[in-house]
N, C-alpha and C positions, 0 to 999 in steps of 0.2 A: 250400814245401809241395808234395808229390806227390800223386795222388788217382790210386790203381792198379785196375783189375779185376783177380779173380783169380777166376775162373767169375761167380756171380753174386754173392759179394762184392767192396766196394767194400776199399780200403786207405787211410786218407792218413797218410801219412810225411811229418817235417820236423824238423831237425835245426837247434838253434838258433831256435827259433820263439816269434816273443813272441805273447801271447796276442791281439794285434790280427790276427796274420796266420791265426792261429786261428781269430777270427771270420769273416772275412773267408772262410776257405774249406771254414769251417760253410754260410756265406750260400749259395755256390755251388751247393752240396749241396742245401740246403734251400728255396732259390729266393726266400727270405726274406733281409731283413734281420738281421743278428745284432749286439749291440751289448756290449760287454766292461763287467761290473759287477764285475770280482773287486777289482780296486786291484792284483793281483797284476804285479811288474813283471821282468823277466829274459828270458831264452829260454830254451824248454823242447824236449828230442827228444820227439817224439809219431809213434807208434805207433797206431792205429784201426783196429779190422776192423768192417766192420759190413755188415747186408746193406739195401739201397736199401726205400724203404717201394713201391716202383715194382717190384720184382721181383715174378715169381709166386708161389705158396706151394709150392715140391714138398720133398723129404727134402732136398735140394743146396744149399735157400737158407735151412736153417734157421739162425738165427742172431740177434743183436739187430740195430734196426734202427737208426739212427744217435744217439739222443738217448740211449735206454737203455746204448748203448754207448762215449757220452763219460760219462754218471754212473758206470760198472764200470769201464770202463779208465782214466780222464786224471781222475775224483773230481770233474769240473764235472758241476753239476745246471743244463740248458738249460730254461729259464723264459719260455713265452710271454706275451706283452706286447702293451696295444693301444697305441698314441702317433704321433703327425707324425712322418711324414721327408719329409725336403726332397728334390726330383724335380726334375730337365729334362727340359722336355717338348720337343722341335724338331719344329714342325706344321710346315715348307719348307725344302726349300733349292735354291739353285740354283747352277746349275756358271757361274762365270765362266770366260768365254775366257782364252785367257792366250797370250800372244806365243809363233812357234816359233823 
């Protein structure tokens, strides 16, 4: 998967793409977890334009914003969700010496 600017829309392209990697660069976008409920299984090309929910409002950035525009373009309807996920948290580290 690609994730292009093009002024103040966003682009993501991907060619051969199973819907895990879909979510996965939903997640990135969205800074959220995304988690795949289709059952859907294959790789799909996917095409997305959409404009960031972070852009300003002027005549340039009109456009949908990412969720509205994976339900119109790619027919997935993104469905927030409250639930656990499992997290690493690293409170230290520290740098071992190591031989020169």
């Amino acid at each position: 998967m690609v994730s292009l600017m093009d002024g103040h829309q966003h682009i993501l392209i991907g060619r051969r793409v199973t819907l895990a990697q879909l979510c996965t660069a939903i997640a990135l976008e969205l800074h959220s977890t995304v988690e795949d409920k289709t059952g859907l299984q294959g790789e799909y090309d996917i095409d997305v334009t959409f404009v960031p929910d972070t852009a300003p409002t002027t005549p340039q950035t009109d456009g949908l914003t990412l969720a509205p525009a994976i339900r119109q373009q790619l027919g997935l309807q993104l469905q927030r969700e409250t639930g656990t996920v499992e997290i690493l948290i690293v409170d230290r580290m520290e740098k071992t010496p190591t031989a020169n």
